[in-house]
Each structure stands twice: as structure tokens, then as C-alpha cells.
C-alpha positions in Angstrom: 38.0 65.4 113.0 40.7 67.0 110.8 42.1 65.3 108.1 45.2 63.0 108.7 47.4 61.7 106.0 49.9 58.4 106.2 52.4 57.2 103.9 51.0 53.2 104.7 47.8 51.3 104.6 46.9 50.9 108.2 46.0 47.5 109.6 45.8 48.0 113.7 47.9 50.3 113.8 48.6 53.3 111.5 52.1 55.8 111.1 51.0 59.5 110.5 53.8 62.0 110.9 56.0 59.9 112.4 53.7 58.7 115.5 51.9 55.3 115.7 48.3 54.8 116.6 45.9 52.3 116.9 44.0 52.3 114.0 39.8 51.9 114.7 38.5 53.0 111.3 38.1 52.0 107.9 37.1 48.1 106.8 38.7 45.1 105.9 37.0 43.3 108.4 38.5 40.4 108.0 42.0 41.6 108.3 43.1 40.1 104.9 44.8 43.3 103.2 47.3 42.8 106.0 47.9 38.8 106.2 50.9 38.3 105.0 49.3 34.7 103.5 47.1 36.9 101.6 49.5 38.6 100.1 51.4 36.4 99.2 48.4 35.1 97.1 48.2 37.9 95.3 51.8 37.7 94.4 51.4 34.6 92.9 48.1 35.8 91.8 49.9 38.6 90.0 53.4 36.2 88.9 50.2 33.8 86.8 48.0 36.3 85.4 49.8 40.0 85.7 49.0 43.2 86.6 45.4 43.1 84.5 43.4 41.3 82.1 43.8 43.3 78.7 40.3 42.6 76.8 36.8 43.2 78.1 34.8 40.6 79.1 32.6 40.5 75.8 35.9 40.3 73.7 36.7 37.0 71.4 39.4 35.5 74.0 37.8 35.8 77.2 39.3 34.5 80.7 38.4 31.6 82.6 39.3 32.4 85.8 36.3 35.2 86.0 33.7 32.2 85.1 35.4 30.3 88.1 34.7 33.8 90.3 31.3 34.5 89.4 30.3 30.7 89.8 32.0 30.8 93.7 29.8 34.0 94.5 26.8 33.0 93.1 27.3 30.0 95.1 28.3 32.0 98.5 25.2 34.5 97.9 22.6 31.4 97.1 21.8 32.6 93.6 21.6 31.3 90.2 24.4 33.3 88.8 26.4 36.6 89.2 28.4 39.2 87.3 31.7 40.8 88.5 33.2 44.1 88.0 36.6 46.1 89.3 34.5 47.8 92.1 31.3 47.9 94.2 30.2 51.1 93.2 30.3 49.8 89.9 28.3 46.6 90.8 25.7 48.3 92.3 25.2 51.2 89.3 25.0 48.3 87.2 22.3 46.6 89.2 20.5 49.8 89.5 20.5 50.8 86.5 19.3 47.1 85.3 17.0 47.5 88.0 15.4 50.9 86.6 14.5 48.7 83.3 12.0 46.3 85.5 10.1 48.8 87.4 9.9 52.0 89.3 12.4 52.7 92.3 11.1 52.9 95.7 14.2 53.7 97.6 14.4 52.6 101.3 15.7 55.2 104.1 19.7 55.6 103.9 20.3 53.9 101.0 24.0 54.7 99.7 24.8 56.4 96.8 26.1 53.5 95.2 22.8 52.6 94.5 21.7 56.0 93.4 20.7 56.9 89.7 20.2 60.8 89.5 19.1 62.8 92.7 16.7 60.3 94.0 14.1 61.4 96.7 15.3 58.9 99.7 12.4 58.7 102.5 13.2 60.3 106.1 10.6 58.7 107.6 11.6 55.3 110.2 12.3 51.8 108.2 9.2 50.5 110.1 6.7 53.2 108.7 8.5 53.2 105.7 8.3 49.3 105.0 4.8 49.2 105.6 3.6 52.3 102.9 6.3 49.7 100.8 4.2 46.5 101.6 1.0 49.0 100.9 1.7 50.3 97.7 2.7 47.3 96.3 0.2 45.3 96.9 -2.7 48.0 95.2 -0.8 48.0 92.2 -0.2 45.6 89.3 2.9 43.1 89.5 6.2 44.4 88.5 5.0 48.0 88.9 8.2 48.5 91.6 11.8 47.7 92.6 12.5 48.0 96.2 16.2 49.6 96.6 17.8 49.0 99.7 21.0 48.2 101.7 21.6 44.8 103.9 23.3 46.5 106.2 23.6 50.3 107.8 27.2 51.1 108.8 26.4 54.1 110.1 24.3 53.4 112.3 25.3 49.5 112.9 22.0 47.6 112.4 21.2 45.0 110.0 18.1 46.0 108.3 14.8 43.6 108.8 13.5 42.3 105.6 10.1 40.2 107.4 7.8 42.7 105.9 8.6 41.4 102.6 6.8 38.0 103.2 3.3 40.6 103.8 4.3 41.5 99.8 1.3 39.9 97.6 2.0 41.2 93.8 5.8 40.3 92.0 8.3 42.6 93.0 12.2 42.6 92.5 14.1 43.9 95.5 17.7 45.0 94.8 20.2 45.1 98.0 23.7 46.3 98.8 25.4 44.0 100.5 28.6 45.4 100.7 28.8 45.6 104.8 27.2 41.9 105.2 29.1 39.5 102.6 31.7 37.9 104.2 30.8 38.9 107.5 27.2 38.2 108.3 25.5 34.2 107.5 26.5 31.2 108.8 29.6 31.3 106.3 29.9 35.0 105.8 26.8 34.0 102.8 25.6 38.0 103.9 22.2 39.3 104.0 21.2 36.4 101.5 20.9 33.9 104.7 18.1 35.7 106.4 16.0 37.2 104.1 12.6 35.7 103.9 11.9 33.1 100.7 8.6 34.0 99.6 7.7 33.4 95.7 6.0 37.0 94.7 9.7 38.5 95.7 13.3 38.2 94.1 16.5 39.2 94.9 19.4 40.5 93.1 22.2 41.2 95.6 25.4 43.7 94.5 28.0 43.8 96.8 31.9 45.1 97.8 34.4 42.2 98.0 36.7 45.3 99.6 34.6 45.7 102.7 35.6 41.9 104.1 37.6 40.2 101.5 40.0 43.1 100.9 40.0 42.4 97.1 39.4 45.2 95.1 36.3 44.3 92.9 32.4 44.2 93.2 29.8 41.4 92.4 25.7 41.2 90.8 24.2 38.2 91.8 20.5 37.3 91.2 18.4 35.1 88.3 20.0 33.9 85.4 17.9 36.1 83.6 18.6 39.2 85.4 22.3 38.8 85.9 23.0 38.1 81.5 21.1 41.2 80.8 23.1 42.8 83.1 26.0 41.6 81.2 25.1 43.5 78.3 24.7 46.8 79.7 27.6 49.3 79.1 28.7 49.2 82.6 29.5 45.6 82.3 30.9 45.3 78.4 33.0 48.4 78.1 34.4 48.5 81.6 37.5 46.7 82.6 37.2 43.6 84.9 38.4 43.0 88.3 42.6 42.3 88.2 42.7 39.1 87.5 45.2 38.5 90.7 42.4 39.9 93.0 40.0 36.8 91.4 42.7 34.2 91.7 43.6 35.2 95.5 39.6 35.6 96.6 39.3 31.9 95.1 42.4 30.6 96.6 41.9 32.2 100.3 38.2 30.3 101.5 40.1 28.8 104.4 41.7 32.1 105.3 38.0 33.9 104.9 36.5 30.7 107.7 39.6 31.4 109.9 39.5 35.0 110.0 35.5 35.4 110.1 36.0 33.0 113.3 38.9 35.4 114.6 36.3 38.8 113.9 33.5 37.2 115.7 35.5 36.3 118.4 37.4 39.5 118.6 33.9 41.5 118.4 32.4 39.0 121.2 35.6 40.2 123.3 35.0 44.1 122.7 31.6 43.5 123.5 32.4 41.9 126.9 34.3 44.4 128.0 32.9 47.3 127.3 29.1 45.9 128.4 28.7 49.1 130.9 29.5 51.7 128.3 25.7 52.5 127.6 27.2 55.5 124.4 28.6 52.6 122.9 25.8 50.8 120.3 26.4 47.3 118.5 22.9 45.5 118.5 23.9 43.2 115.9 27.5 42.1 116.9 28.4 43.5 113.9 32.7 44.9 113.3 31.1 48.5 113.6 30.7 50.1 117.1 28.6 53.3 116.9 29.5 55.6 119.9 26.1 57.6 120.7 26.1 61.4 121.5 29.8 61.5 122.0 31.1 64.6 120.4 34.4 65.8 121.2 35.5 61.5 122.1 37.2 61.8 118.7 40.2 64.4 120.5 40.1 62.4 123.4 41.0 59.0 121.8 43.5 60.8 119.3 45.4 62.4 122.2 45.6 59.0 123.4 46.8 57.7 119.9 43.7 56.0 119.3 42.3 56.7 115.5 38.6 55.8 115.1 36.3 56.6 112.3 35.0 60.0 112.4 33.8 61.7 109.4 30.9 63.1 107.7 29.7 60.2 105.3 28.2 59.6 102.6 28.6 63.5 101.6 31.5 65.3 102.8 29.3 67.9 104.4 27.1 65.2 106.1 27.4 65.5 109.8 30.5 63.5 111.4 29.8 60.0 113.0 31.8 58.6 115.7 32.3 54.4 115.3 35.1 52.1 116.6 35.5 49.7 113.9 37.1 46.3 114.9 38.5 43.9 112.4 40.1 40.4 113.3 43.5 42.3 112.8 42.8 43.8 115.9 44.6 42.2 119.2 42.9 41.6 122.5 45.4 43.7 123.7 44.6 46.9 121.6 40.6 46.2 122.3 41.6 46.2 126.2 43.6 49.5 125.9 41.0 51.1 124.0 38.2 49.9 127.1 39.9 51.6 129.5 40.3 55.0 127.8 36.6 54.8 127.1 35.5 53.4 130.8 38.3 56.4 132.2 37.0 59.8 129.9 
């Protein structure tokens, strides 16, 4: 799709040259960037602490309100503690490069660049034949030989990836996720990926996530073993970078019972997309996730813009990858824009 500029951050709807459309792309699945109660946290988020924090976090005079943060998320992901930084990406090259001290990398199929260090070889093959060479070569070599490399969740192709085979591992292995599509959305209380992956004592986790994708608040999180998560706290990445605005802290701590309330509204508003458009056999969601993958449908992404419908349709996560078509629903989305996007995609 060609490129389209707007002067406004879309929430359902989105102005680009003057003309309104219904806006199916992007994230913020929880509709938060838009909520005016949101906002109006980080105004007073920004009226108590300011526009940023002006010292590192290794500095003499440190500030509280980050201990608070990185205590909640640890909490929310199940682990013993976590480190937070002003982005994802920056989360997850922290982790990784953390990760690249403990063993070597066996990168899973798709894994974003986030995770990334170099131009790693990432595998082509299926995740089922891929997970068992995995299970395979870990278990014929000595613990701590490897780090499995992975994402929770594939928005490109809208499937939660299965992490059973893990339990089959026999030697000590660390396995670092992204779980920047599953926090806040995924898990009984949007805990992510960390609710259904498989407790089994040879394997630990260290989880690096968004809090952008769900929570609309710009920053990134490492959580994991105490041990893991304080030596990630002296790399580089994490003591000469500057932290997450202090506002975007205060309003993510302030804002659990909007994150319950919206998470309720997505599911609801997903369950509703899902009902309506059951006979559309292009349109894939097998894991009622917010992202809608629309199978061998070139040309749908016209057809929807002539109709002032904008979904997601770009090559990602290299500009010259080919272009995927997805509807992406967030709980800022009405019943009413869901039904008027149905019927153009029962009627083409």
C-alpha cells in the first residue's frame, strides 16, 4: 500500500488529507493512548515528575517510582525481578545481549529483530521441526551450552507460539522471549506468555517485553531471576541509557483498573469480530488474538481504502519484506465500525 501521512495519532479512526477513515492498523490494543482517563494520568503524571528523569539509573540520587515499576512487572510477568528501559527494542538488546554471555543462541523461526545481535542465521524450517532439532541438540550437549531466542507471540502471522516441547528439554537451558504482542493481552490478567509456558526445572525464563503494544506507554521491561535481571543492570544498555519518562511509570502504575476494564472490552470486541465474520474463510485468527491475518488477499488493501477503511498492510520487519494484510482490532474499536468493516469484506 502506498505510504499515507496524518497530522494525528489515530485511535478508530484516522484524518489523512482531510478524509476520515476507520483506522485497522497499528497497536495499542487496549485503546489506552486514546482514553481520555489515560491521559489525563499522564498529565498528572507529567504535573509530579516532569517531562524526564535527569540522572541514570546507576547515579547517586536515584528515583523511587522506577523500583515501584519494576516490582509491579515482575509481579504481572511471575518473576523474581525485572529491569525497565525507555523502549522495547531496547529491553530486548539488553536481554540479548545478556543472553549472549550464558550460552550460544539458537534462534527460533521469525524471531524479530529486536532480539537480533549481528546478522543472525534465523531457521526457515516449520516451529514443529525446528523445536524438536532444539529439544535434540540440547539434550546431547552439556548444560548451559545454549539460549533459546524466541518470540511469545507472531503478529504477523497471528499465532501464539507453543512452548510444550520445552518440558522434553533434559540439560539447563535459558530461554529468552519477546513478549511484546502477549503482555497485557494474553493470561488470565493480561500476565502474557508467562501464564502458559511449561514450569519445568532444567529451563528458565527471562521475558523482555513492549509496554507500547497494550499499555500505550512508551518504555520496555527484562524480567527473569534475580540473578539474571542485576547483571543486566550493569550492562551499558541499562547504566548509560536514559530511563523510561517518569510520567509513563507513574500512569502504567496508576491505570491497573483501566488495563482489567479495557482487556475485558478487547476480548469482547475481538469475540464480536470473530462472530460476524465466522464465514470469511481468508480471514485467520486462531488464537482470538487483536490481530486478524487476511490470507491470499492481495489487492483487499485498495478495496478497503476506497471504502475508507485503513488496515495494516506493509512489508515488516524489513521494509523490503513482502506486504502482509491484517485487520487489527483494539478495544477502541466500536461494534459499529467492526459491523461496517463485515459487510465490505462478506460484499468484495
Amino acid at each position: 500500500m502506498e505510504v499515507q501521512y496524518t497530522h494525528t495519532t489515530p485511535a478508530g479512526k484516522t484524518s489523512i488529507s482531510g478524509k476520515e477513515y476507520l483506522f485497522f492498523s497499528g497497536f495499542s490494543y487496549l485503546g489506552l493512548h486514546a482514553l481520555p482517563a489515560f491521559k489525563e494520568l499522564l498529565k498528572q503524571g507529567i504535573d509530579e515528575y516532569g517531562s524526564t528523569f535527569i540522572s541514570s539509573r546507576i547515579a547517586n540520587v536515584r528515583l523511587h517510582l522506577y523500583e515501584e515499576l519494576e516490582h509491579a512487572l515482575a509481579v504481572l510477568q511471575h518473576q523474581q525481578a525485572a529491569a525497565t528501559f525507555s523502549s522495547g527494542f531496547l529491553a530486548s538488546q539488553a536481554a540479548v545481549q545478556y543472553a549472549a554471555t550464558r550460552g550460544q543462541l539458537l534462534y527460533a523461526p521469525s524471531t524479530h529483530p529486536a532480539l537480533w545481535t549481528g546478522q543472525p542465521l534465523i531457521p526457515k524450517e516449520d516451529w514443529a521441526t525446528w523445536a524438536a532439532a532444539t529439544v535434540s541438540k540440547i539434550n546431547t550437549h552439556p548444560d548451559h551450552s545454549f539460549v533459546v531466542v524466541t518470540d511469545s507471540v507472531n503478529p504477523l502471522t497471528s499465532t501464539i507460539n507453543d512452548f510444550s516441547w520445552l518440558q522434553q528439554v533434559q540439560k539447563q537451558v535459558l530461554v529468552l522471549i519477546d513478549d511484546a504482542h502477549g503482555i497485557g493481552v494474553i493470561g488470565a490478567e493480561g500476565n502474557g506468555i508467562a501464564d502458559i509456558l511449561p514450569q519445568h526445572p532444567p529451563v528458565h525464563y527471562l521475558l523482555s517485553a513492549s509496554l507500547a503494544k497494550a499499555y500505550s506507554a512508551e518504555g520496555g521491561v527484562v524480567s527473569g531471576h534475580a540473578a539474571d535481571i542485576a547483571a543486566i543492570k550493569r550492562l551499558p544498555l541499562f547504566t548509560g541509557a536514559t530511563p523510561i519518562m517518569p510520567a509513563n511509570a507513574w500512569a502504567f502504575l496508576q491505570s491497573f483498573s483501566l488495563h482489567k476494564t479495557q482487556r475485558k472490552l478487547l476480548r469482547e470486541r475481538i469475540s464480536y469480530f470473530e462472530a460476524l465474520t465466522g464465514n470469511i474463510g481468508y480471514l485467520h485468527n486462531p488464537f482470538h488474538l487483536p490481530v486478524f491475518l487476511l490470507k491470499d488477499s492481495t489487492g483487499i488493501e485498495k478495496y478497503l481504502l476506497e471504502h475508507d477503511i485503513m488496515i495494516s498492510s506493509f512489508g515488516y520487519p524489513n521494509p523490503d519484506s513482502p506486504p502482509v494484510n491484517r485487520i487489527i482490532v483494539s478495544a477502541h474499536h466500536s461494534e459499529e465500525d467492526l459491523y461496517v468493516l463485515q459487510k465490505l469484506l462478506t460484499n468484495r
